[in-house]
TIROKE-969750 format. One record per residue (C-alpha): residue number from 0; x, y, z; residue in one letter. Coordinates in nm, 3 decimals. Last residue first. Layout:
REM TIROKE-969750
+------+---------+---------+---------+------+
! gufi !    east !   north !      up ! palo !
+------+---------+---------+---------+------+
!  NUM !       X !       Y !       Z !    A !
...
+------+---------+---------+---------+------+
END
This chain:
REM TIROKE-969750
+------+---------+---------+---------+------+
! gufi !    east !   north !      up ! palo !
+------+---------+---------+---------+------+
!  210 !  -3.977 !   0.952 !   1.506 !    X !
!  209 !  -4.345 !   0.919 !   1.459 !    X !
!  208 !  -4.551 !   1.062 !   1.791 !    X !
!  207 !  -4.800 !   1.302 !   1.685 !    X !
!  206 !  -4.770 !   1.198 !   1.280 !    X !
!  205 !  -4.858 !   0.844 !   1.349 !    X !
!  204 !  -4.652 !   0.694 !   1.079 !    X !
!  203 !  -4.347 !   0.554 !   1.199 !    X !
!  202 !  -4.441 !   0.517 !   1.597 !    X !
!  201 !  -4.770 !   0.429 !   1.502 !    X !
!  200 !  -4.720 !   0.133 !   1.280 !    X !
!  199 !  -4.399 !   0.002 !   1.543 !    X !
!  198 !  -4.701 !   0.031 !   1.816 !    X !
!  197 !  -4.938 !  -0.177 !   1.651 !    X !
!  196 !  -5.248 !  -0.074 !   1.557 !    X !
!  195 !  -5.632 !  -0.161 !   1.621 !    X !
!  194 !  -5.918 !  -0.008 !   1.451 !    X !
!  193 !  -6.164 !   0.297 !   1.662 !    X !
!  192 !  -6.211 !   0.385 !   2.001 !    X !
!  191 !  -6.048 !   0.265 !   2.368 !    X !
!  190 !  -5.745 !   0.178 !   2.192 !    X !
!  189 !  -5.672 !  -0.203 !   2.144 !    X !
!  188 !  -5.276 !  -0.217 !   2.130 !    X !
!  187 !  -5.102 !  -0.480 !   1.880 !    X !
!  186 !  -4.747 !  -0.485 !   2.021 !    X !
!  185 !  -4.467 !  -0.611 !   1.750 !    X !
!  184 !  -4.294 !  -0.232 !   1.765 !    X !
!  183 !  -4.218 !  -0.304 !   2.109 !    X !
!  182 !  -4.237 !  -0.261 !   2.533 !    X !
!  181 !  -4.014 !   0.101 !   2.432 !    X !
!  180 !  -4.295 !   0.221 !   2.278 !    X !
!  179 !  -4.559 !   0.242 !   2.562 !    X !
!  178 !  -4.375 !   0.385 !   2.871 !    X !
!  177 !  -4.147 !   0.632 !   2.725 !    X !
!  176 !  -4.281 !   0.773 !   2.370 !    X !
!  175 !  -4.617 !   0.716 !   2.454 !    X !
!  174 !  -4.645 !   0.867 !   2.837 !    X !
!  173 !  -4.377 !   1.164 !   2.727 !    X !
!  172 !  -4.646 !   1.234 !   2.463 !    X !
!  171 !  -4.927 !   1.232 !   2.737 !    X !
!  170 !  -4.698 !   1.439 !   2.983 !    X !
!  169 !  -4.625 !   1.658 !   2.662 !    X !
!  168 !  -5.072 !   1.758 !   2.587 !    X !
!  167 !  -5.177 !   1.773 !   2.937 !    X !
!  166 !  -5.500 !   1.651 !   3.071 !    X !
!  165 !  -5.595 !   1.785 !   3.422 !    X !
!  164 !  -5.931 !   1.872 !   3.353 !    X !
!  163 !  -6.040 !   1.782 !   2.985 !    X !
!  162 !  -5.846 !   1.953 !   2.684 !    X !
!  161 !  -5.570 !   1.651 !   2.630 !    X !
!  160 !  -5.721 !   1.459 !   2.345 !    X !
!  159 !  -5.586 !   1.120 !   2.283 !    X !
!  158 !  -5.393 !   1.039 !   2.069 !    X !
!  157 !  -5.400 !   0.982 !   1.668 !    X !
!  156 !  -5.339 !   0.786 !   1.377 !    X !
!  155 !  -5.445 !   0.442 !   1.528 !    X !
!  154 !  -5.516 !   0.553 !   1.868 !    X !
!  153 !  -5.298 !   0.647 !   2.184 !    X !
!  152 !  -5.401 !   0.755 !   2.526 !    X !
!  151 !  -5.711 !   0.688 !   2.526 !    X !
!  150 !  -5.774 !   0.351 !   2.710 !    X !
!  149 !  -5.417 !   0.153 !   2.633 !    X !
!  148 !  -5.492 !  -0.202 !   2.627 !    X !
!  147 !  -5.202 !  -0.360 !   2.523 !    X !
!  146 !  -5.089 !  -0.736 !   2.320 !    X !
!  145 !  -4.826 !  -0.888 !   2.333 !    X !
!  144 !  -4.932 !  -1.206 !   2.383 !    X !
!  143 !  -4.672 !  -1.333 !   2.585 !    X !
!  142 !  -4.619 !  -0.999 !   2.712 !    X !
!  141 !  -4.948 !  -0.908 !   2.852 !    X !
!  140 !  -5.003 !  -0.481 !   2.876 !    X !
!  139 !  -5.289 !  -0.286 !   3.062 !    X !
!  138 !  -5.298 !   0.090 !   3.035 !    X !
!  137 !  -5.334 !   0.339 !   3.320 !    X !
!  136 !  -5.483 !   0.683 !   3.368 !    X !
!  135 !  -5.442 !   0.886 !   3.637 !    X !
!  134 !  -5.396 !   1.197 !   3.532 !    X !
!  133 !  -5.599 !   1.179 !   3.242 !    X !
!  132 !  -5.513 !   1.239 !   2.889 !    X !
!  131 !  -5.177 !   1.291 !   2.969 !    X !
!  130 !  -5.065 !   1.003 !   3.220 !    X !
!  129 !  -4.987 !   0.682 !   3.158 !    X !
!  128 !  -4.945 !   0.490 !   3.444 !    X !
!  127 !  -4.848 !   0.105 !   3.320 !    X !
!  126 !  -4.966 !  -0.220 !   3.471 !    X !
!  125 !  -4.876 !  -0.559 !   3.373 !    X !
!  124 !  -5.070 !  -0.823 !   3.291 !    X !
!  123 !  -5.064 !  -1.181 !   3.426 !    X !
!  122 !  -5.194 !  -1.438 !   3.257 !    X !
!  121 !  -5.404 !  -1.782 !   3.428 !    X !
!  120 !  -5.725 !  -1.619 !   3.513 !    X !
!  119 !  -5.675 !  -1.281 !   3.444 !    X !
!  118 !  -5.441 !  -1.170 !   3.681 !    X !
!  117 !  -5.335 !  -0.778 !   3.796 !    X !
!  116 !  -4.954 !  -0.675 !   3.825 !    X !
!  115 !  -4.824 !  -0.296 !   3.914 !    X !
!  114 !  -4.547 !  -0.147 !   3.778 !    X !
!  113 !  -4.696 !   0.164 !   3.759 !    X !
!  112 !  -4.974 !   0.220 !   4.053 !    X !
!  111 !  -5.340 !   0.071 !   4.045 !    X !
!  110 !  -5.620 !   0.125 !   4.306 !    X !
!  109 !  -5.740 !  -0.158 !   4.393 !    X !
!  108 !  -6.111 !  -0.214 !   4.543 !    X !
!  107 !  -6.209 !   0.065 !   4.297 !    X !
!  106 !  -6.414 !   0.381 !   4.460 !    X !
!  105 !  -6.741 !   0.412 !   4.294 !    X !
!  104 !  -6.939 !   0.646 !   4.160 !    X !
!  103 !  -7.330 !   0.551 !   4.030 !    X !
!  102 !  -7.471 !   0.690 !   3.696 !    X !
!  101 !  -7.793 !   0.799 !   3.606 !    X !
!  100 !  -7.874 !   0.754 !   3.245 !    X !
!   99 !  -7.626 !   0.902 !   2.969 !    X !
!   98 !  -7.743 !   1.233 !   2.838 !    X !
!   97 !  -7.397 !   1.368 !   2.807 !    X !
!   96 !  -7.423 !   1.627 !   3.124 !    X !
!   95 !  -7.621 !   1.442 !   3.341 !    X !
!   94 !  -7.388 !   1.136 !   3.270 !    X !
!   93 !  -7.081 !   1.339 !   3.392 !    X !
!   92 !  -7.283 !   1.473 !   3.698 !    X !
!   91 !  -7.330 !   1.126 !   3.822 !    X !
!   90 !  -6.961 !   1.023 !   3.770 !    X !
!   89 !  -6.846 !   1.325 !   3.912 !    X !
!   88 !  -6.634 !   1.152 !   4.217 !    X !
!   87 !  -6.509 !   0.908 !   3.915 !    X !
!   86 !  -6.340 !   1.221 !   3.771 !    X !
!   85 !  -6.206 !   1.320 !   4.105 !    X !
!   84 !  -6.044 !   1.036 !   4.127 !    X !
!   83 !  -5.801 !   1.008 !   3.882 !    X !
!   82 !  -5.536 !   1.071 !   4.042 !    X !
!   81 !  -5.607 !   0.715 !   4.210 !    X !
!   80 !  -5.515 !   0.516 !   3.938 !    X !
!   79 !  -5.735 !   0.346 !   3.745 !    X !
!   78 !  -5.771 !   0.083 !   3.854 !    X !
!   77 !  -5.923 !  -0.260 !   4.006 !    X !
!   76 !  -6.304 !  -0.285 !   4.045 !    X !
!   75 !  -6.398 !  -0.629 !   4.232 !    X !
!   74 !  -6.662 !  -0.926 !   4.157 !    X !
!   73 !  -7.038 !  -0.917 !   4.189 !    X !
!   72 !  -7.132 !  -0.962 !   3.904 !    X !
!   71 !  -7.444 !  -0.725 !   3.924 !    X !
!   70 !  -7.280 !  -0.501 !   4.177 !    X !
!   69 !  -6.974 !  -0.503 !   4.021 !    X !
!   68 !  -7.150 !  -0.450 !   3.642 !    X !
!   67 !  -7.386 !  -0.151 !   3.824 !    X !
!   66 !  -7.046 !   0.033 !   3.993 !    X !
!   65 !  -6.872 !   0.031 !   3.586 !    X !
!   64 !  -7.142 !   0.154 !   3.427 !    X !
!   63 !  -7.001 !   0.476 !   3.368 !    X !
!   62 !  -6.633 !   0.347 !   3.335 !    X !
!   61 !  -6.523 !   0.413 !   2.956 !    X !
!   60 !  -6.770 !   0.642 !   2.846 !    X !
!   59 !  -6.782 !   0.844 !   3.146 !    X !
!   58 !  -6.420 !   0.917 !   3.154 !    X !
!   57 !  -6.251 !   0.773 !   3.522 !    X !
!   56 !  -5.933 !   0.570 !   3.350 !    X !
!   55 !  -5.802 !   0.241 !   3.207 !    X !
!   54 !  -6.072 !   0.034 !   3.374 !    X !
!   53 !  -6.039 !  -0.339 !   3.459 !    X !
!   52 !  -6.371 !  -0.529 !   3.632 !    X !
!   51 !  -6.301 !  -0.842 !   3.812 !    X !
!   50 !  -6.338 !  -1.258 !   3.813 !    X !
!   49 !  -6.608 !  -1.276 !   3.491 !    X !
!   48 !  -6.665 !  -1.616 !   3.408 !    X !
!   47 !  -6.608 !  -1.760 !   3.064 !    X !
!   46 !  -6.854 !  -1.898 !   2.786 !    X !
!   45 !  -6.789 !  -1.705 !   2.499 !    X !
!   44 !  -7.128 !  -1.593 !   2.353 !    X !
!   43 !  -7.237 !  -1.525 !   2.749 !    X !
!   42 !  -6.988 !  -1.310 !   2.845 !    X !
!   41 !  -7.032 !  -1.134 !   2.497 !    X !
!   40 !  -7.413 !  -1.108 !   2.592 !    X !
!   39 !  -7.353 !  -1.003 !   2.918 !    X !
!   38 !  -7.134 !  -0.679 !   2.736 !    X !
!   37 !  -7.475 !  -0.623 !   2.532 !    X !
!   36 !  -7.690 !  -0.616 !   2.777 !    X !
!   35 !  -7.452 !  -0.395 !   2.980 !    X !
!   34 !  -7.446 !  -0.129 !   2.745 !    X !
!   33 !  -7.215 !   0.082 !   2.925 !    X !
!   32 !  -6.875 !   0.214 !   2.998 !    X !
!   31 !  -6.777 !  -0.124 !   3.065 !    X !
!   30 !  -6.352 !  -0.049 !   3.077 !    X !
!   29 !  -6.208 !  -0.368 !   3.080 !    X !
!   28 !  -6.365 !  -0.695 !   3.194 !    X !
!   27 !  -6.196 !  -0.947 !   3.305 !    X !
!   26 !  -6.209 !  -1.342 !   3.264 !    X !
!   25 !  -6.172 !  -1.688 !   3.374 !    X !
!   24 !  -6.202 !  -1.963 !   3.131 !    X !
!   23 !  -5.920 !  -2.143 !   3.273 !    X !
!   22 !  -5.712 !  -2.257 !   2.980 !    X !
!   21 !  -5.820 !  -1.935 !   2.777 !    X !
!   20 !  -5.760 !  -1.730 !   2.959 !    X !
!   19 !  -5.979 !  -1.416 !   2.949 !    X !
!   18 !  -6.070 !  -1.033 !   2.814 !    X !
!   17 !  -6.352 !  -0.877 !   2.760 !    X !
!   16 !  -6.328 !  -0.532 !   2.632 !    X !
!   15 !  -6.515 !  -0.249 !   2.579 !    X !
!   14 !  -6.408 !  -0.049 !   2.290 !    X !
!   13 !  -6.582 !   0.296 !   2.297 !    X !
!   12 !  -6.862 !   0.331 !   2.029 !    X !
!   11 !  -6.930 !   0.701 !   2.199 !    X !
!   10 !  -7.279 !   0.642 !   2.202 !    X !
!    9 !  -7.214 !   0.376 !   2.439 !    X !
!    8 !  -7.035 !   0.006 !   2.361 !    X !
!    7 !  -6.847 !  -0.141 !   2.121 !    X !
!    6 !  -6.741 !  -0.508 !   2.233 !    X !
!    5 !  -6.373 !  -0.617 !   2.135 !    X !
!    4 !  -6.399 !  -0.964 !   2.214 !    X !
!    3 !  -5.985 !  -1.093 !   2.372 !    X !
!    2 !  -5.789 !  -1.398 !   2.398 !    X !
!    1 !  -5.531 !  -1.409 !   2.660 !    X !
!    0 !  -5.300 !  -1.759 !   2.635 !    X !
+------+---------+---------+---------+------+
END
C-alpha cells in the first residue's frame, strides 16, 4: 500500500511529497522545490529509502532543488514531460528572480509521456499529461489507493493559474474534465498548495470545473 507525508516546503508552502510502500520501505520523492533539511527530516521521521525524485512540472517552487536532492541522494529525476523544458532550462534565472538561492537545471533521467508507469517500491503509478498550467506537466495517480498527485493543475476550489509562458486557460480545463475526472469521484488528490479534495468534491462544487 502507498502511504504518503505531505511536507510544506518554500515560501510558496508548496506540498512536497514523500511518498513509499509500505511493505518495502522504498520511496519517492515528489516535487522538492526546496527546504531540503526539512524534506531529510521526513525521510528520516519515517524510515524509508529514497529510490527517485518525481516532479509534476518545471515551476521553481516545485523542482528548484530538485538537481541538489539527486546529487545528494543520489538516485534518478523522472518527469515532467519534456515540453516543459524550457522552464527547467531557466531554473537559475527563476530563483534570481524570486529570491530563492542559486539554483541548478537539470535534465530528468526519464522524461514522462501519458500513459506512462513509474514504481515506488512495490506500487505502480500511473502517469497522466496534463497540460494547461504548463505544457508539460504531469500528475501521478495509484489506483489501489486512489489517491493523485496533480502539481497545479487543480486545487480544492480552484486551478491552477494559466498566465505563465505557455499556460492556457481550456487545455488546462480539457486536462481536468478529461484526464482527471473520469479516474473517479472517490480520488483524494494532493495539489501542489493548500487542503486536499477529492475529485467528486471538486467536480460538484469547484465553480471552474463543476458540472
Amino acid at each position: 500500500m502507498l502511504r504518503y507525508r505531505i511536507v510544506p516546503v518554500t515560501a510558496f508552502e508548496q506540498n512536497c511529497t514523500l511518498l513509499w510502500c509500505d511493505v518495502t520501505r522504498r520511496a519517492a520523492i515528489v516535487d522538492p522545490g526546496g527546504d531540503l533539511p526539512r524534506i531529510l527530516a521526513a525521510v528520516e521521521r519515517e524510515a524509508v529509502t529514497p529510490e527517485r525524485i518525481l516532479v509534476t512540472h518545471g515551476h521553481i517552487d516545485h523542482a528548484g532543488a530538485t538537481a541538489e536532492l539527486a546529487r545528494e541522494l543520489g538516485v534518478p529525476v523522472e518527469g515532467p514531460q519534456e515540453e516543459d523544458r524550457f522552464w527547467i532550462d531557466a531554473m537559475p534565472q527563476q530563483g534570481a528572480m524570486f529570491g530563492f538561492p542559486p539554483l541548478s537545471p537539470f535534465v530528468p533521467d526519464r522524461w514522462l509521456h501519458d500513459g506512462d508507469t513509474v514504481r515506488v517500491g512495490g506500487v505502480t503509478l500511473e502517469v497522466a499529461h496534463c497540460p494547461g498550467h504548463t505544457p508539460g506537466h504531469v500528475v501521478f495517480f495509484d489506483p489501489v489507493s486512489r489517491l493523485a498527485l496533480v502539481g497545479d493543475v487543480l486545487f480544492a476550489g480552484s486551478v491552477g493559474r494559466t498566465d505563465f509562458p505557455r499556460g492556457d486557460y481550456d487545455t488546462l480545463i480539457r486536462s481536468i474534465r478529461t484526464r482527471l475526472f473520469p479516474l473517479g469521484d472517490d480520488v483524494q488528490f494532493i495539489p501542489g498548495h493548500g487542503p486536499m479534495s477529492s475529485f467528486g468534491e471538486e467536480r460538484r462544487t469547484n465553480p471552474f470545473v463543476r458540472g
